[in-house]
C-alpha positions as CSV (number, residue, x, y, z in Angstrom):
1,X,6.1,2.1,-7.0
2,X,4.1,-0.2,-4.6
3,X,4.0,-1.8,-1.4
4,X,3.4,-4.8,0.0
5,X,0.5,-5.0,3.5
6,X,0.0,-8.1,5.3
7,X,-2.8,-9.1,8.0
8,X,-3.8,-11.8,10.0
9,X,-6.5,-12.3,7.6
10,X,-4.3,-11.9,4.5
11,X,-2.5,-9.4,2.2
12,X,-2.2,-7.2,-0.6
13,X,-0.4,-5.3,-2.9
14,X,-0.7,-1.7,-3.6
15,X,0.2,1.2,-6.0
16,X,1.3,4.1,-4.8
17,X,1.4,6.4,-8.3
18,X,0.1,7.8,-9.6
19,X,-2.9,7.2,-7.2
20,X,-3.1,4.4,-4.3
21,X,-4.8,1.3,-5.5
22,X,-5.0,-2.2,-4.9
23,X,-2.8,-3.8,-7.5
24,X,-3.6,-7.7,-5.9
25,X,-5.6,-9.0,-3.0
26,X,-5.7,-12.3,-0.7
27,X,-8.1,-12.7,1.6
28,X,-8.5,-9.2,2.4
29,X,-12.3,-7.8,2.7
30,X,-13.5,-4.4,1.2
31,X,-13.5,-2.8,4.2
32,X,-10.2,-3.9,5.3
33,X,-8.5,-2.3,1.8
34,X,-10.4,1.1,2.1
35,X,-9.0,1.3,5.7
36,X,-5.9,0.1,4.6
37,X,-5.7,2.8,1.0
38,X,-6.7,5.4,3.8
39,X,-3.7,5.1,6.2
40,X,-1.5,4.7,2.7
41,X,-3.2,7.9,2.1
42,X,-2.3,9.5,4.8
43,X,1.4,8.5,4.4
44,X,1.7,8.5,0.9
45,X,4.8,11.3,0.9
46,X,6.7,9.8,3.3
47,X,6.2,6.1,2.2
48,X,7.3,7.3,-1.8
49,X,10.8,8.8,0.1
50,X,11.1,5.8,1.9
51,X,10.7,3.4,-1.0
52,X,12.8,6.2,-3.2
53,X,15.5,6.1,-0.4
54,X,15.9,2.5,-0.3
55,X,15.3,1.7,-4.1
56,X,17.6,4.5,-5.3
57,X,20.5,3.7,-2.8
């Protein structure tokens, strides 16, 4: 299970499961992906029944 994030300043592709990490990375800095894995974080349960929702239709 992942998602995709895109910035101005690039993008990147996380993992959700079993723990939110940065699966690739374009352009994005350090600080930018920890804000970014924070927020995912945050919303991790209601992103995983979002992408279950739409994935298990």
């Amino acid at each position: 299970m992942h998602v995709h994030v895109s910035c101005a300043d690039g993008e990147a592709k996380f993992w959700l499961t079993p723990n939110i990490s940065v699966a690739s990375n374009s352009g994005l800095s350090s600080q930018r992906l920890s804000k970014i894995a924070k927020i995912l974080e945050e919303q991790q349960n209601d992103i995983i029944a979002a992408w279950q929702k739409h994935f298990r239709r």
